[in-house]
N, C-alpha and C positions, 0 to 999 in steps of 0.2 A: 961679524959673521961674514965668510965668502957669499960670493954673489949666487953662486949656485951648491945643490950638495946632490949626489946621485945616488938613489936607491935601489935603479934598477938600471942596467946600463942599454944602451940602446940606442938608434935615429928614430927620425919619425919627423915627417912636417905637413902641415894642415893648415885649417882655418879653425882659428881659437873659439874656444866659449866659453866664457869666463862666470862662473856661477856666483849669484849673487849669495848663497849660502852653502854651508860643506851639506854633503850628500851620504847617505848611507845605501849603498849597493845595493845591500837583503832589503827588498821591498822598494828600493828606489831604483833600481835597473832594470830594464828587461833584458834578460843577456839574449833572449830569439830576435831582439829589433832593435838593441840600442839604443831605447824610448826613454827617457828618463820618467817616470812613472809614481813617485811618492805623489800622495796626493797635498802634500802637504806643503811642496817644494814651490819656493816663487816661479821657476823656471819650468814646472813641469806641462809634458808633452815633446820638450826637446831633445833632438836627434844625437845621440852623444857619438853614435859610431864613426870613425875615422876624424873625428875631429882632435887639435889640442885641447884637452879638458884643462883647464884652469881653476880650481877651486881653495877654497882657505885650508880645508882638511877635510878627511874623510869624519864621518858620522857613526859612530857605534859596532855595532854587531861584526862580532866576528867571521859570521857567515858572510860576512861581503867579501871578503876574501875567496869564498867557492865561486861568486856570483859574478865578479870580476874576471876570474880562471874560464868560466864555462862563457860568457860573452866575446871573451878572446880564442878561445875554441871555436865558436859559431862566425868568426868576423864582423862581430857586431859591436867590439870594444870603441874605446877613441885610441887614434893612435898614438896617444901621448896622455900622461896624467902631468900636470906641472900644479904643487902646492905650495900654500902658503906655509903651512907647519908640515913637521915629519908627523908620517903617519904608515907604523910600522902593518898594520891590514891591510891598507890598500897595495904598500910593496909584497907583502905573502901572498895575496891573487896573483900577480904579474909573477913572479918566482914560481910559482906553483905549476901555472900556464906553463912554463918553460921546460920544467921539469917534465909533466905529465905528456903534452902537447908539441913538445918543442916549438915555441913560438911563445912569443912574447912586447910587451912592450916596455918602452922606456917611462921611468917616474924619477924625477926630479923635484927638490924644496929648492925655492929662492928664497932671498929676503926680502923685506915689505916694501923697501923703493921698486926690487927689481919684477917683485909678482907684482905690484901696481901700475907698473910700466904699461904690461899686456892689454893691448884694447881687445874687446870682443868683435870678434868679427874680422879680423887681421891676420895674415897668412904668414905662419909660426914655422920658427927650423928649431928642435930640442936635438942635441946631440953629447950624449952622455956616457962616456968611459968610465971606466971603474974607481980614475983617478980624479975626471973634473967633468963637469956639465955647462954647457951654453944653450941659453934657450933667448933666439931673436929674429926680430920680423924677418923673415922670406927674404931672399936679393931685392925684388923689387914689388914691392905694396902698392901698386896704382890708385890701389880704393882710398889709400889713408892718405896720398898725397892732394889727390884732387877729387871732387866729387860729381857725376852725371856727365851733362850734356857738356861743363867746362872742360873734365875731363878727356872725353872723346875727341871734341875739337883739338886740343891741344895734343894729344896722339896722332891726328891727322898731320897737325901740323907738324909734327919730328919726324912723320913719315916722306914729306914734302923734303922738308930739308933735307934729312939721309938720301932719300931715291931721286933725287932732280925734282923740277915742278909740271909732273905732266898734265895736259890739260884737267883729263879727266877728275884727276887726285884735287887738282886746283877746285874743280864743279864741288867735288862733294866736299869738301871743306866749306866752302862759298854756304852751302844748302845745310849743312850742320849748324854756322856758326846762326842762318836765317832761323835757324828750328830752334837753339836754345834760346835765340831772343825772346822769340815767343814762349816757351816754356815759361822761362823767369816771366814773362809780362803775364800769363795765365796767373802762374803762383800767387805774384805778387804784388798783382791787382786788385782792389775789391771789388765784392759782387754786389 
């Protein structure tokens, strides 16, 4: 199977959310707040609008296809749908959206290496023509490469190298790297 297949053509780049189960729209969307809302969903409560939705498949009812249309009406959609399986409802909302609305968004299927690639929480480029799709981290993921206080410091630091080493820049690197020490020592110390 190609790595990608497109259902609805389109860009769109976010931060992913990757659902730990497929979703049914009718009754699991709110399309006025982009809430994810079944009550039955491990994930519910979560904000689906403008994010990359990542999910295995959509879930039943045909009506999510309206429900889909009318959230992308409101600007309450995610800006992207990227599946695991083809799932011809969740593309007739976005198509429909189009139609009705002019406005629309991109859905994409990968396959299982490349939908398991996707972490949650990772800032997503889907970019999908009518002939191929690529869906991949953002230019640059700072979150995924390093995490907190190591992070920051080490920004400071590429900022030092690139601009000269001004005193100041020097100070607040100096006072970062004091402050993560202590972070980590809080952490993981015991009480």
């Amino acid at each position: 199977m190609p790595e990608s297949r497109t259902l609805v053509a389109g860009h769109a780049s976010g931060i992913a959310l990757v659902l730990d189960a497929p979703l049914s729209f009718w009754g699991g969307l709110d399309p006025e707040t982009g809430e994810l809302i079944d009550t039955h969903h491990p994930q519910r409560g979560a904000l689906l609008a403008d994010r990359i939705l990542v999910m295995p498949s959509g879930r039943g009812s045909s009506s999510s296809s309206y429900v889909l249309a009318e959230a992308i009406r409101a600007g309450r959609a995610p800006a992207a749908i990227v599946l695991g399986e083809p799932d011809g409802i969740v593309a007739l909302g976005a198509i429909v959206a189009g139609e009705l609305y002019g406005t629309t968004i991109p859905v994409v299927v990968l396959n299982t290496e490349a939908y398991g690639a996707i972490v949650d929480g990772s800032e997503v480029d889907v970019d999908a023509s009518d002939d191929d799709a690529t869906v991949r981290p953002a230019r640059y993921d700072r979150g995924l490469l390093l995490g907190g206080a190591k992070r920051d410091a080490m920004l400071e630091l590429w900022e030092v190298q690139r601009y000269g080493s001004d005193t100041e820049i020097l100070v607040t690197i100096v006072v970062l790297a004091i402050a993560a020490v202590f972070a980590v020592i809080y952490v993981y110390l015991p009480r």
